[in-house]
N, C-alpha and C positions, 0 to 999 in steps of 0.2 A: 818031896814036894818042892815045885822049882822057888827061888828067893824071886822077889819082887823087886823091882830096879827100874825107880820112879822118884820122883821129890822126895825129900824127906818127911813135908807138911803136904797135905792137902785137906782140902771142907767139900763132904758130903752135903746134898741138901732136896729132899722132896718137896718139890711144887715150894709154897709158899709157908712150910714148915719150920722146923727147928732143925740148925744146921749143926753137923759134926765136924768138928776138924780132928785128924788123927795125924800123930805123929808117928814117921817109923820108926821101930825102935826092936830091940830083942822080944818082946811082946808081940808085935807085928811085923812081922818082917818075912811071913810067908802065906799065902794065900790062904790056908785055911785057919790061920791065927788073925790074919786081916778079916778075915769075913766072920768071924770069932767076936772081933772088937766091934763089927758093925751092930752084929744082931745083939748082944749086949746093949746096946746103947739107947735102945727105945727110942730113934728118932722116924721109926717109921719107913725104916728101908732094911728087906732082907738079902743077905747075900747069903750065893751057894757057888762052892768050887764044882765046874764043870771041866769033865777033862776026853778029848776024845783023840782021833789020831794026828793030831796037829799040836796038842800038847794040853795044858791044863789053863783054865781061864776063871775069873770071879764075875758073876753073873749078881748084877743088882734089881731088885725088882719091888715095887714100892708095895708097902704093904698094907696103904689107905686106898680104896679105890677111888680113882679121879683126884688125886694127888695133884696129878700134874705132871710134869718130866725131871727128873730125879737131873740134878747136876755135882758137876765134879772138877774141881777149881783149886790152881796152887797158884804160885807165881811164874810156873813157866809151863803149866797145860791149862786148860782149860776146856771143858766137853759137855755136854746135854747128850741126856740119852733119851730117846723119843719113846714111847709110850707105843705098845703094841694092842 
């Protein structure tokens, strides 16, 4: 499973929810241990590793319908993901 190589912090947050901030750490530090620590977390966002011939990705998908758009925020990314 490839390591993940991003901030150290970043904060989860659906729509107008309760926000997660996770830290990387030996705990997290690979996508399906990252998506591990989301769905634990009861903030109302599920992640699932997706992996096809491009390589392996974490797919966040909110788990309150009409949520809103799930964001993803550190001090040096920052992203909204749009709602399909």
């Amino acid at each position: 499973m490839p390591t993940i190589r991003c901030p150290d912090r970043f904060t989860l947050k659906a729509g107008s929810g309760t926000a997660l901030t996770i830290t990387l750490n030996s705990s997290s530090n690979t996508l399906a241990k990252l998506g591990a620590t989301i769905n634990a977390s009861g903030v109302g966002i599920n992640a699932s590793v997706l992996t096809d011939s491009a390589g392996s990705m974490l797919s966040l998908v909110s788990g309150t319908s009409g949520a809103g758009d799930i964001s993803v925020t550190s001090n040096s990314i920052a992203a909204t993901v749009a709602r399909r």
